[in-house]
C-alpha positions in Angstrom: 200.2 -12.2 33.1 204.1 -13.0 32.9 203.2 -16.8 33.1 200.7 -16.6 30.6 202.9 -14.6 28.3 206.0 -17.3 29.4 203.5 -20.5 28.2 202.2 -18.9 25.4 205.5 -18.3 24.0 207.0 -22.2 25.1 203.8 -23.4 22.9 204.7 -21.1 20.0 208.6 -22.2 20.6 207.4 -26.2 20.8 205.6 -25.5 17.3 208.1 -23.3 15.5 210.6 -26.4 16.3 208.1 -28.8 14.8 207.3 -26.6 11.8 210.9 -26.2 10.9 211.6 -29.9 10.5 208.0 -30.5 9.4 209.0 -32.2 6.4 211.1 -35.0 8.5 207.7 -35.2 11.0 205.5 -35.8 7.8 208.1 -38.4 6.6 207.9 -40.3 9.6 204.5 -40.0 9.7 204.2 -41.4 6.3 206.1 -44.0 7.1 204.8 -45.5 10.1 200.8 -44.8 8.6 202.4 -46.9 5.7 203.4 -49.5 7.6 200.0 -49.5 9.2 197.9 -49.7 5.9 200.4 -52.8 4.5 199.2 -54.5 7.9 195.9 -54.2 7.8 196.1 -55.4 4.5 198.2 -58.3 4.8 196.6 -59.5 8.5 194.9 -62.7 7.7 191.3 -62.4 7.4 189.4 -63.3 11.1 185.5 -64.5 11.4 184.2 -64.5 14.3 180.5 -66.8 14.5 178.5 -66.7 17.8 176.3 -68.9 19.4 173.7 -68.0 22.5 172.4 -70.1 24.9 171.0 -70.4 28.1 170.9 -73.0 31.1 168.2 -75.5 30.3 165.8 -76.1 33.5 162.9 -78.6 34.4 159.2 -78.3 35.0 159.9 -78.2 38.3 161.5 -74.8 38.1 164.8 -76.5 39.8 168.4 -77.0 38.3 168.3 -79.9 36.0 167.1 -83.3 37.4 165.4 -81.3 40.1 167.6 -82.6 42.9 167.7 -79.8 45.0 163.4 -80.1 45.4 163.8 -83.7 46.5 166.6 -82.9 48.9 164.5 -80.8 50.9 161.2 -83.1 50.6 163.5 -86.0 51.6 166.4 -84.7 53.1 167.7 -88.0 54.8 166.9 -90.4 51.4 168.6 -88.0 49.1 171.4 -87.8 51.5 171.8 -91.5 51.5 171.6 -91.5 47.5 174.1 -88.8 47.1 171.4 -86.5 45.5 172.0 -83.4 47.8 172.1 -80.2 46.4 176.3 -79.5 45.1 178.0 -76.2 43.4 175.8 -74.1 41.2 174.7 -76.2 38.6 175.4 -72.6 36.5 178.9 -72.6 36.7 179.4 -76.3 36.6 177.7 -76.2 32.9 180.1 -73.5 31.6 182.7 -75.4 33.3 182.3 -78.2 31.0 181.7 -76.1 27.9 185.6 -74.4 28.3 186.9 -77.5 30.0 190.3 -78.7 28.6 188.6 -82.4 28.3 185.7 -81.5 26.0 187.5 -79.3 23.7 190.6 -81.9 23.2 187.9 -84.8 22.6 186.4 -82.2 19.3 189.8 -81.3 18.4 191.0 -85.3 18.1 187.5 -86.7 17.0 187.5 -83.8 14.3 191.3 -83.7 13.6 191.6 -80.2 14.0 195.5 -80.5 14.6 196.6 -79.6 10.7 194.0 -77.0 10.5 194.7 -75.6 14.2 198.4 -75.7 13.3 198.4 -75.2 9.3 201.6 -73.7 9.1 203.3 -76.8 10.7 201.9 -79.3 8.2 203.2 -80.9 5.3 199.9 -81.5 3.5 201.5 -83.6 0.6 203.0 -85.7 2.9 200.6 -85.9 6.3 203.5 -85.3 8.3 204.9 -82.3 10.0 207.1 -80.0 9.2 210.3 -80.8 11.1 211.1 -77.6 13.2 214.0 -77.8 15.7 213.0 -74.4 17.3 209.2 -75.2 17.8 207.7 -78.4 19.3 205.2 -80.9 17.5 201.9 -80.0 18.0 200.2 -82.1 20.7 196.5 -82.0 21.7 197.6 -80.0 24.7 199.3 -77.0 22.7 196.1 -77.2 20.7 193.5 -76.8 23.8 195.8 -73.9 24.8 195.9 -72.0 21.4 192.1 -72.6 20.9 191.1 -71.4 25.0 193.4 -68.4 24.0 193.0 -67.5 20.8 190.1 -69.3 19.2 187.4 -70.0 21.6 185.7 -67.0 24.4 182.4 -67.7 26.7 181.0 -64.8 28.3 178.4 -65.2 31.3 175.6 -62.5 31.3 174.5 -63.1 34.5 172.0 -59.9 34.5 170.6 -61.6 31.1 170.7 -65.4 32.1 172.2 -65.9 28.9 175.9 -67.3 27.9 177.8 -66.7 24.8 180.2 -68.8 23.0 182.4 -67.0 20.2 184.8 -68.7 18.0 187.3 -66.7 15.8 188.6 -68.3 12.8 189.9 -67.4 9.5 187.4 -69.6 7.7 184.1 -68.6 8.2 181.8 -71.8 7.4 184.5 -73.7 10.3 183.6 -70.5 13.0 179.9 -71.3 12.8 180.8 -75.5 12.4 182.8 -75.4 15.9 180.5 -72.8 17.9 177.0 -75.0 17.3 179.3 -78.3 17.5 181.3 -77.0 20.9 177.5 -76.7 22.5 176.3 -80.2 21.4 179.0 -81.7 22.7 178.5 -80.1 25.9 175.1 -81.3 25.9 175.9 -84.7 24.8 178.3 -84.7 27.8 176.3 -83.5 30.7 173.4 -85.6 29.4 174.9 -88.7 29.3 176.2 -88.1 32.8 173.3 -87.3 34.0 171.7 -90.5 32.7 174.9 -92.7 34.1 174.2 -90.7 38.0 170.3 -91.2 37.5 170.9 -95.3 36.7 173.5 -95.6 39.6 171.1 -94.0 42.3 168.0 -95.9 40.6 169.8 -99.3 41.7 170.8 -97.4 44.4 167.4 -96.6 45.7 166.1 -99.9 44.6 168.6 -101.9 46.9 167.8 -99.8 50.2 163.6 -100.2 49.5 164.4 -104.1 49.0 166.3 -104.0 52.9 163.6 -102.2 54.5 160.6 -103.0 55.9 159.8 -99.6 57.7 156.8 -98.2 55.7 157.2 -94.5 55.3 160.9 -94.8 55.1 160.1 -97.0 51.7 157.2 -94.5 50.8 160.0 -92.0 50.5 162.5 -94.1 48.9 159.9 -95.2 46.6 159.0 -91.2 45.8 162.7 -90.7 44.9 163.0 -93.6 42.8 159.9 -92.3 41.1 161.9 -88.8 41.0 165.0 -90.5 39.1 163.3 -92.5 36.9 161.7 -89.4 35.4 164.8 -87.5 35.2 166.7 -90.7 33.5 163.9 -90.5 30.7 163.6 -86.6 30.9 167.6 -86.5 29.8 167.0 -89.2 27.1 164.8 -87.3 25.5 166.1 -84.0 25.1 169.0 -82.9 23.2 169.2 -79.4 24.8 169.6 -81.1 28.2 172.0 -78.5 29.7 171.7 -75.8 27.0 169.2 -74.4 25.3 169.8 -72.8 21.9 168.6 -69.4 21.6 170.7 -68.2 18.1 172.6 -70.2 17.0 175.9 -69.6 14.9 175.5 -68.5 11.5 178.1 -68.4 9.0 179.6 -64.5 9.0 179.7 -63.0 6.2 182.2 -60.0 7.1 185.0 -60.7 9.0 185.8 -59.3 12.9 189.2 -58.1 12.4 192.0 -57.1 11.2 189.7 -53.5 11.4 191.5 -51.5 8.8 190.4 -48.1 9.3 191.4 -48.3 13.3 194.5 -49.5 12.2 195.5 -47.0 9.9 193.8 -44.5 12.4 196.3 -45.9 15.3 199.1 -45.5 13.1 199.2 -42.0 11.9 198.5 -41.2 15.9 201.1 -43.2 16.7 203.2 -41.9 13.2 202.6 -38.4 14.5 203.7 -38.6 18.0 206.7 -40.6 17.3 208.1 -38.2 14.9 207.3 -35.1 17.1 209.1 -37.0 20.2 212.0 -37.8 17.1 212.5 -34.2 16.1 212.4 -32.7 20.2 214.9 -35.7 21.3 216.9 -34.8 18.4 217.2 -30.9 19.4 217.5 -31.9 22.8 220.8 -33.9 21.5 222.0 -31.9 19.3 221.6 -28.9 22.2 223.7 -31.1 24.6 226.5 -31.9 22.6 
């Protein structure tokens, strides 16, 4: 009973201290939720346009170009060929799509540099802005700012499906980079699939050519057969290694700054700083 009558009377001590310099919390408070609201107001405007996709596969029900079927039907040919089954084609696919080579190829082909690095160009002029304290952009600051800040894949792996978000302040150049960013990657993996398909074709046709051992050509020729398919397979699709599922629209409202969890946040954070202010206070001015 003492106890209780002991913390019931710290609690009412704690508030009659903050109720006697309530006018100083509330000022603080003001303050700070102030500072919060011109924030949120002044924050630059952010879009954020999505894209969804998932891994493209072959009538075989394989990975793409169905090398892991002929492996095991020909285990020794595809060996020779190089056509053994490798990583997870999964991974390999978002690889490319956040790799550092793809993404400075869009940035240079599309001369994102200026627009990446606006505040650093002298528009008038096409030059930069001379900066002692900050380096000149380079294709390699710009990969880094847009993995960080710009671009974000996430791999549902209970859905099958990946996600590629890009964040910018303009809207219309979100959506532009997110559908772009996936035909690239397309583009990419496609014509490498087509270059390995043509290399193991004149691969496979140069070891049927040596050999005269009947079912050791049978197989090479079922291979060949195999390749050739892919080879025509990749030529012909443009969703090669991803297939488009929604793509990215233009957003029409933006992702942040989110105003009412700022202003929320800051008279939380206003509150507890001035309550902390007015006890450290009595505690200093007890001390002395």
């Amino acid at each position: 009973m003492s106890a209780a009558m002991n913390d019931d009377s710290s609690l009412k001590g704690m508030l009659g201290i903050v109720w006697r310099d309530k006018w100083l919390v509330i000022a603080i408070t003001t303050v700070i939720t102030l500072g919060a609201v011109i924030a949120a107001l002044t924050a630059p405007k952010m879009y954020s346009a999505k894209v969804v996709v998932s891994l493209a596969t072959n009538d075989q029900g394989g990975s793409m170009g169905g090398i892991g079927a002929l492996a095991s039907q020909f285990g020794g040919i595809a060996s020779l060929a190089g056509l053994g089954g490798g990583a997870s084609q999964r991974a390999e696919t978002i690889a490319v799509l956040e790799s550092s080579v793809l993404t400075k190829r869009y940035i240079d082909e599309h001369e994102l540099l200026p627009i990446l690095f606006a505040d650093r160009w002298d528009a008038t002029r096409k030059t930069w802005i001379a900066d002692g304290s900050a380096p000149t952009p380079t294709l390699w600051r710009a990969n880094e700012f847009f993995k960080a800040q710009v671009r974000t894949v996430s791999d549902n792996v209970k859905s099958g499906l990946v996600e590629l978000t890009i964040t910018w302040s303009d809207p219309v150049l979100a959506a532009q980079w997110a559908n772009d960013l996936i035909k690239l990657t397309n583009d990419y993996l496609r014509a490498k699939a087509i270059d390995k398909s043509e290399r193991h074709i004149e691969y496979l046709k140069q070891q049927a050519a040596a050999t005269d051992v009947a079912p050791l050509r049978t197989a090479i020729y079922a291979v060949l057969e195999s390749e050739i398919k892919n080879s025509m397979m990749a030529r012909g699709n443009d969703e090669y290694a991803l297939k488009v599922i929604d793509p990215a629209s233009v957003p029409e409202i933006r992702s942040s700054p989110k105003r009412t969890l700022w202003v929320s946040v800051g008279v939380v954070a206003g509150l507890f700083l001035a309550i902390a202010f007015v006890f450290l206070r009595r505690a200093w001015s007890e001390a002395s």
